[in-house]
C-alpha positions in Angstrom: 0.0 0.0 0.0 1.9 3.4 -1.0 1.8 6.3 1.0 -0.7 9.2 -0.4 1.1 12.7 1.3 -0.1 14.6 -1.7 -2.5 16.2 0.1 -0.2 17.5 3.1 2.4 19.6 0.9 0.3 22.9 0.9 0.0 22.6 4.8 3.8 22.1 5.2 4.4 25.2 2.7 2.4 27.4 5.1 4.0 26.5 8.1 7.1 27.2 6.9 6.1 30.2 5.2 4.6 31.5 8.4 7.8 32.5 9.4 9.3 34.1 6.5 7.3 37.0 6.9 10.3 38.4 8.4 13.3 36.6 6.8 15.4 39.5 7.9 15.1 39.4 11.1 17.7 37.6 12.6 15.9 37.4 15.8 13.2 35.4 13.9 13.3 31.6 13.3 12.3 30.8 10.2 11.1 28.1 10.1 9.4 28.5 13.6 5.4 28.0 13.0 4.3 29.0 16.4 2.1 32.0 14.1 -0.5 29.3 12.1 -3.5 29.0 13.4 -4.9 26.3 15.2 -7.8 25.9 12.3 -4.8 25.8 9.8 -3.1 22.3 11.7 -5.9 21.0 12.7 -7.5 19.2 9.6 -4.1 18.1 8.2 -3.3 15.9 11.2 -6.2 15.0 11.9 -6.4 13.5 7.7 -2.4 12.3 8.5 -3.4 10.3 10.8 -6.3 8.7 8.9 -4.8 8.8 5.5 -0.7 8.5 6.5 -1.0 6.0 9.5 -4.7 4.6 9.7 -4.8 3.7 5.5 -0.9 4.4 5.0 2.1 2.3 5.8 0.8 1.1 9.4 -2.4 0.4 8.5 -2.0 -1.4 5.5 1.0 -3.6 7.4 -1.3 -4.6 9.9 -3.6 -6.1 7.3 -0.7 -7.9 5.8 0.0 -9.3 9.0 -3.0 -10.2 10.3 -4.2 -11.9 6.7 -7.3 -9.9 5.7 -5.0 -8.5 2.9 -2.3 -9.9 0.3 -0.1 -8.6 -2.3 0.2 -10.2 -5.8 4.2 -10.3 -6.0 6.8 -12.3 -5.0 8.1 -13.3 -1.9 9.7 -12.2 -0.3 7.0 -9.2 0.4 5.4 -7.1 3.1 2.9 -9.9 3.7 5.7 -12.0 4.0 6.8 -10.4 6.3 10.1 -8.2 5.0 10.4 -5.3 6.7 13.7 -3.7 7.3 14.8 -0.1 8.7 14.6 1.7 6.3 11.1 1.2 5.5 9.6 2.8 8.3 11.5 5.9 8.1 8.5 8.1 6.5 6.2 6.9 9.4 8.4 8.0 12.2 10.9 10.9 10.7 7.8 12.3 8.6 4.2 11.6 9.8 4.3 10.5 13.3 6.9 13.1 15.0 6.7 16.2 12.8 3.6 16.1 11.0 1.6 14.6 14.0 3.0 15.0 17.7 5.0 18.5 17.0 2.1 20.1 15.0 -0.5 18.7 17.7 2.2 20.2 20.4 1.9 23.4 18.7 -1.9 23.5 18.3 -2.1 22.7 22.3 0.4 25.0 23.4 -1.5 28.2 21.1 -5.0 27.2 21.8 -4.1 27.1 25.9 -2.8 30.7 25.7 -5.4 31.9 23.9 -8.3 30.6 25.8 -9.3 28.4 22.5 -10.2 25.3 24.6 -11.8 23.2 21.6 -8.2 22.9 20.1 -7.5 22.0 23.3 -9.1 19.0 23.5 -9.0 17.8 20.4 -5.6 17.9 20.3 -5.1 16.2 23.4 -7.6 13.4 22.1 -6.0 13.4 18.9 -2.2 13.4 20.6 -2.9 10.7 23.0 -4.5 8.2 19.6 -1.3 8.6 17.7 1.0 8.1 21.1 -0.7 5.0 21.1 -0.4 4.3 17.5 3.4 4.9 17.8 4.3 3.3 21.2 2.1 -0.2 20.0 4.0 0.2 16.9 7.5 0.1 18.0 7.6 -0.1 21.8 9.7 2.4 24.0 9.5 5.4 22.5 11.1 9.1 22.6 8.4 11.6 23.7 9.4 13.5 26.8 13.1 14.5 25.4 12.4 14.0 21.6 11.5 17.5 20.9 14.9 18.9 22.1 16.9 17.6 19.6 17.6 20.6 18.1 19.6 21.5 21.6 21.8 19.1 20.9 20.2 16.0 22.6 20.1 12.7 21.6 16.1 11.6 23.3 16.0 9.5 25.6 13.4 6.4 25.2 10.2 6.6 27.3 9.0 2.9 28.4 5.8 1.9 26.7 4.2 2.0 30.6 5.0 5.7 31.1 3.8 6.4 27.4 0.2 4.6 28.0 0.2 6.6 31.1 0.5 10.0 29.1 -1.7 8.3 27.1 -4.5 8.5 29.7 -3.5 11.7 31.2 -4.4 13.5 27.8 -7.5 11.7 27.4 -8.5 12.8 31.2 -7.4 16.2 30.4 -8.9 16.3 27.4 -12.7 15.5 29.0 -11.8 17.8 31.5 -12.3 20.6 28.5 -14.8 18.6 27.2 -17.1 18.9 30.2 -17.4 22.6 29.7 -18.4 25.3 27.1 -16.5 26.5 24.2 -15.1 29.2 24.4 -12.6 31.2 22.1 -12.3 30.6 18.4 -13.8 27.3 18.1 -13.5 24.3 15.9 -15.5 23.9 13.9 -15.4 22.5 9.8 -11.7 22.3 10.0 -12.8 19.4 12.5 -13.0 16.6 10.2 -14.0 14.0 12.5 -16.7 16.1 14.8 -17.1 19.1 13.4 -15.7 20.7 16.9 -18.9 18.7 18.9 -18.0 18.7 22.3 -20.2 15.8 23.5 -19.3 13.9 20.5 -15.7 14.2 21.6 -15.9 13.2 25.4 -17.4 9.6 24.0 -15.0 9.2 21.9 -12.3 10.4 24.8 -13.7 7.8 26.9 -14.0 5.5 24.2 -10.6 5.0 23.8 -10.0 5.4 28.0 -11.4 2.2 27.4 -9.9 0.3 24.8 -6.4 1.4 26.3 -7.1 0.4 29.5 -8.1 -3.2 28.1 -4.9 -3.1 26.4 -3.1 -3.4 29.2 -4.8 -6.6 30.6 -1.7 -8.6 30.4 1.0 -6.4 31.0 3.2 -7.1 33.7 1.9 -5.6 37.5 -1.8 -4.8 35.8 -4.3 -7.1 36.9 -7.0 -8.1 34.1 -9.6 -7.7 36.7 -8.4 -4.1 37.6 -8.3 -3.2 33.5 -11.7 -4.5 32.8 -13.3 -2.8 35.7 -11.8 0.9 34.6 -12.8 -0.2 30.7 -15.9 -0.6 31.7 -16.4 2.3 34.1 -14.9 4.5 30.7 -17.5 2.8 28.0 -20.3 4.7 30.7 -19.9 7.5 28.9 -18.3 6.1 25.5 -20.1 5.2 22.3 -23.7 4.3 22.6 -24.8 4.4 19.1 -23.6 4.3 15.4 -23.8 7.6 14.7 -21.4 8.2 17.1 -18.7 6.5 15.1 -15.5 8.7 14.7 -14.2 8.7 11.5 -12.9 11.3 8.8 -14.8 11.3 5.6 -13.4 11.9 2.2 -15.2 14.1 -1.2 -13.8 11.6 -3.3 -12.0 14.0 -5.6 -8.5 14.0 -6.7 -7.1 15.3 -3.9 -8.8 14.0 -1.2 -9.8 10.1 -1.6 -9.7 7.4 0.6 -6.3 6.0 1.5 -7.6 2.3 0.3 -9.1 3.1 -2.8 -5.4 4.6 -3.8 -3.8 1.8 -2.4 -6.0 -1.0 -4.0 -5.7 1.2 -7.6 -4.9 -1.7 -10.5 -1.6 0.0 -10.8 -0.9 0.1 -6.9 1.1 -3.5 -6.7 -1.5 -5.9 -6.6 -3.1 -5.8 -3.3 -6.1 -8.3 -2.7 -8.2 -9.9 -0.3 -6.3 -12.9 1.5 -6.8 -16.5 2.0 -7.5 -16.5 5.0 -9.9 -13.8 5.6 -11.8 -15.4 2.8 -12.2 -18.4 3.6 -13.3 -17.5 7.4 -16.3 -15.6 6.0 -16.4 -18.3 3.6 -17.0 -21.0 5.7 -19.3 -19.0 7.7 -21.6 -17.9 5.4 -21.0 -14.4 6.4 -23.4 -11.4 4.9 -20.4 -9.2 5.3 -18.4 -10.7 2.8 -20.0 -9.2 -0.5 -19.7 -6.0 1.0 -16.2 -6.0 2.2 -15.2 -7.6 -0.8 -16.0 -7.5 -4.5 -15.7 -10.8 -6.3 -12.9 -11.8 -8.5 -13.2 -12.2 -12.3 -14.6 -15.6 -11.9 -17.4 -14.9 -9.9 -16.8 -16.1 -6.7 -14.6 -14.4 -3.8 -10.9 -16.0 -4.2 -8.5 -14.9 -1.5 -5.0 -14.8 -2.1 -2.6 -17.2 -0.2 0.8 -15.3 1.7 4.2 -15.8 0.0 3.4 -18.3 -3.1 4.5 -17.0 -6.5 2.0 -14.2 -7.9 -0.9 -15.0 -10.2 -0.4 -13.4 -14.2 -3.7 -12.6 -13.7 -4.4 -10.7 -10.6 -8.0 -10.4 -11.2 -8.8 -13.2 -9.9 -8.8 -12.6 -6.7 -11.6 -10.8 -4.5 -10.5 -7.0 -3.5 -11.8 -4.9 -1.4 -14.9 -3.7 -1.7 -16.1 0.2 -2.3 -18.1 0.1 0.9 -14.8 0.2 2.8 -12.8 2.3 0.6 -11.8 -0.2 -2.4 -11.4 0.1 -5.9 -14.1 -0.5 -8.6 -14.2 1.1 -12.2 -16.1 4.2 -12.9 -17.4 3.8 -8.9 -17.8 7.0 -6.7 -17.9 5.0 -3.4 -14.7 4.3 -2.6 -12.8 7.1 -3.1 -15.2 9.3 -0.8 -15.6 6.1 1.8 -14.7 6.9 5.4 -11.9 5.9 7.3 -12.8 4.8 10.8 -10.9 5.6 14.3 -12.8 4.1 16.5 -16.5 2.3 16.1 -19.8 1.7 18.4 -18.9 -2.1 17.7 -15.4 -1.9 18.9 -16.6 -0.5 22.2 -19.3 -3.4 22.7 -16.5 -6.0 21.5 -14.7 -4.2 24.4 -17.4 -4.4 26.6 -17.8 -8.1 26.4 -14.5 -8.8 27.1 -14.3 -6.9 29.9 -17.6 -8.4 30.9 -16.0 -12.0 29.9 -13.1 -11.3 32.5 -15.3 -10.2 35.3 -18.5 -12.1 35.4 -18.4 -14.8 32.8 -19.6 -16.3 29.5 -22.8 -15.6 30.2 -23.1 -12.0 30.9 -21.2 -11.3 28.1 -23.0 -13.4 25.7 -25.5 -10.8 24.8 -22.9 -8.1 24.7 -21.0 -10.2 22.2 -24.3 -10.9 20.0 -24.9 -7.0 19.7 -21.4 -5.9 18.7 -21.4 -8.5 15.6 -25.3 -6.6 15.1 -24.3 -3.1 15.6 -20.9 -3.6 12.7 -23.3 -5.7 10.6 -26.3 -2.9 10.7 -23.2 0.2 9.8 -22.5 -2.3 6.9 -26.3 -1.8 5.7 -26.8 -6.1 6.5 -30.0 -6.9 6.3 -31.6 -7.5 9.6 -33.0 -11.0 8.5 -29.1 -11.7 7.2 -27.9 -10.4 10.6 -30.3 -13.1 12.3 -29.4 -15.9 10.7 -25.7 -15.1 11.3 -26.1 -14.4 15.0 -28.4 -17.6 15.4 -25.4 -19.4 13.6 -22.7 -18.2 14.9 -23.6 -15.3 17.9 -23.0 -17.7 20.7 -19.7 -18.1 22.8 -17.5 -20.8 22.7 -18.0 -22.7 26.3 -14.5 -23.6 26.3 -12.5 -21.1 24.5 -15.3 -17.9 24.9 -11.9 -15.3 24.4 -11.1 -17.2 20.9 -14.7 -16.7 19.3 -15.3 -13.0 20.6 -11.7 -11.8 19.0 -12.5 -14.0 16.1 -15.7 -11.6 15.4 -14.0 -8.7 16.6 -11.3 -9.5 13.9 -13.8 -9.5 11.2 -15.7 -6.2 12.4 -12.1 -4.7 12.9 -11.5 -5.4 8.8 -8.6 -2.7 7.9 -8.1 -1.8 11.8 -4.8 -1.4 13.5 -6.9 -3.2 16.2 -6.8 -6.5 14.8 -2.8 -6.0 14.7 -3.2 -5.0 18.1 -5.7 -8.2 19.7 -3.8 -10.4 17.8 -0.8 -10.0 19.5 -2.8 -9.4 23.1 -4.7 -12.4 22.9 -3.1 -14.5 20.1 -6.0 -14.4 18.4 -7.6 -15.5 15.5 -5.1 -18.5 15.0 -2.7 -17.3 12.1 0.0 -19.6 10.6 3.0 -18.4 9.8 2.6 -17.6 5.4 4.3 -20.0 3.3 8.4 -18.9 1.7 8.6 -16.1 4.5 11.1 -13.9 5.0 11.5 -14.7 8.8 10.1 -17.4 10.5 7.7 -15.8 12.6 4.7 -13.2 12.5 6.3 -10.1 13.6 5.3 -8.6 17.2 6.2 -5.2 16.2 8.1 -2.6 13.6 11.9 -2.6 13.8 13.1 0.8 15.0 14.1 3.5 11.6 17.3 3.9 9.9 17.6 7.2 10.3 16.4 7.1 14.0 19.5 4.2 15.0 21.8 6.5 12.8 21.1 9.6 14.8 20.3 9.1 17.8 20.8 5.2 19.0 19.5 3.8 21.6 19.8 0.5 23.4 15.8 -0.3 22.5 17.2 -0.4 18.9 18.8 -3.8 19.3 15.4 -5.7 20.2 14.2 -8.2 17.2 10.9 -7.7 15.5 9.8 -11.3 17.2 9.9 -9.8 20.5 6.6 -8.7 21.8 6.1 -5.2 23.4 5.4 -4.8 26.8 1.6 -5.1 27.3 1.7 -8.2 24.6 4.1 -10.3 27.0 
């Protein structure tokens, strides 16, 4: 999947331009852009993050990795796993620490001194997703030096504990704002995802209290007990509807279309649906699959299989389908599809678990039966379709209940960093390691940049991609 930053270059012009005003001046910086606006940094990270990291480089790895997608070359690939370095340079040196946490920094710092709390918030909100992003990602990460590197520092590392617990201090800080009026300039259709809506906001703020707090139900000193109970105290006052999803929609034109439909263009490398996912939908006669999918050219929904030797005729196998941002000739769907950041069914998938761990099977049963509803009914399933799926396939596995509720969750989370993310928490769905690979494992996480280890190394640098991070261990 390439990476679409087409639609960032203007925004990078103006902040640098925002300090030429005075080139002169010797006492100016430059390229200092303290003077933009928060309107004017607000919609470009917030359509980074969904078009850069969400339906970029991450997000498209994750699907690799997780087999819901495949690429038509040969091995070794992405899906086989090869991943090096220097491949993850543009995520960390371009989008995540400049583009994202600096300019988020920046919007924070500006919209607290001038009493424009909205920006506030949202960039707390915003700030704590991508830490998140990042720190799942790689591990330890540099956050409370890394912005003092043009003193002369070389970063420390912060652990991946003290980052989740930044994490959750900008969430709480955020809702703090968010449990007030508006005051100042105020966001409004530069907010891509809520239009500057403070209630809309706090539920997604507590939304993802809860899905990093379940996160952290096997990390070493949390207790799963402990997790569950604040995930649940957090969904309270999370996502209670559809509606509520948080997402960033795209017009569909040139310049702004959904990250997948560029990505699954017939001159983007081949990507395709994989065997695996397939044949799991397959088998269980799932409603969802003709709308995440669109058929091959043989009619039927063929899934690629990981690291065998690429098909002449690509078209054979299913793709992914316009609903969800995929490619279709002469189509207007998919380029102008959402990209999702969090969902109503994620936060019922939550629910359930943390239901699972506290009371048992059968309290979350009918927690687990309405999250596979509510992601079938935002699909547009039919509700006699969503019957016959839940009657078949709804109910909790007595012995392994944890296996079947990720293994719907997986399905739901199609295209989410989240399935990346439960995979390696729980270990499931059950994914074998793709044929010809490049290593000999699934990887637990992205190796460290090139240009990070060249410029500021670190001993966190040396750990293999096999090693899981802290909360999956």
């Amino acid at each position: 999947m390439k990476k679409i930053n087409y639609l960032f270059v203007a925004f990078l012009m103006l902040v640098s331009a925002s300090g030429c005003k005075k080139y002169l001046d010797i006492n100016k910086d430059p390229n200092n852009p303290l003077d933009v606006q928060e309107a004017l940094i607000l919609t470009p990270v917030e359509l980074y993050t969904t078009t850069n990291i969400l339906g970029g480089f991450p997000g498209s790895v994750a699907a690799y990795w997780t087999q819901q997608l495949a690429i038509n070359q040969a091995p070794p690939e992405i899906d086989s796993y090869r991943i090096t370095p220097s491949d993850v340079n543009n995520t960390w040196s371009f989008d995540l620490y400049p583009a994202i946490f600096n300019n988020l920094r920046i919007m924070i710092s500006k919209a607290e001194a001038g009493g424009n709390n909205s920006y506030a918030a949202i960039g707390k909100v915003m700030l704590a997703y991508n830490l998140a992003v990042c720190t799942d990602l790689f591990g330890d990460i540099p956050y409370s030096e890394a912005f003092r590197a043009l003193d002369g520092l070389k970063p420390k590392y912060d652990s991946q504990e003290d980052i989740y617990k930044l994490i959750q201090q900008n969430l709480d800080e955020a809702i703090v704002i968010l449990n007030t009026t508006p005051s100042g300039i105020t966001a409004k259709a530069d907010d891509l995802i809520y239009s500057g809506d403070f209630p809309s906001w706090k539920k997604f703020a507590y939304t993802l209290k809860a899905r990093y707090y379940l996160r952290l139900s096997k990390a070493a000193g949390y207790s799963a007990s402990t997790q569950a109970d604040l995930a649940l105290a957090a969904l309270q006052n999370g996502f209670s509807a559809n509606s509520e999803n948080a997402k960033v929609s795209y017009k569909g034109g040139d310049k702004s279309q959904n990250p997948w439909y560029r990505g699954t263009l017939p001159g983007a490398g081949g990507v395709v649906l994989n065997k695996t996912f397939v044949d799991l939908l397959t088998a269980n006669n799932d409603p969802r699959l003709p709308i995440l999918a669109l058929p091959g050219s043989g009619g039927g929904f063929l899934g690629r299989e990981s690291g065998t030797d690429p098909d002449p005729n690509p078209k054979i196998y299913a793709t992914v389908g316009p609903k969800v941002g995929g490619y279709l000739l002469l189509d207007q769907v998919g380029p102008a599809a959402p990209v999702y950041l969090a969902t109503y069914a994620e936060a019922l998938f939550i629910k359930a678990e943390a239901t699972l761990i506290k009371s048992g099977s059968g309290s979350a049963q009918p927690i687990f039966a309405e999250a596979i509803r509510q992601n079938m009914l935002s699909l547009g399933v039919s509700t006699d379709n969503i019957n016959t799926y839940i009657a078949a396939h709804g109910t909790l596995d007595p012995t392994t209940p944890l296996k079947s509720l990720i293994g719907e969750k997986y399905v739901a989370n199609f295209l989410s960093l989240e399935a990346y993310n439960d995979w390696r928490r729980t270990g499931y769905p059950t994914l074998n390691v793709v044929v010809n690979a490049f290593r000999p494992y699934i990887p637990q996480r992205f190796p460290y940049p090139s240009q990070e280890i060249t410029s500021n190394p670190q001993p966190q640098q040396g750990i293999l991609t096999s090693v899981p991070v802290w909360w999956a261990k």
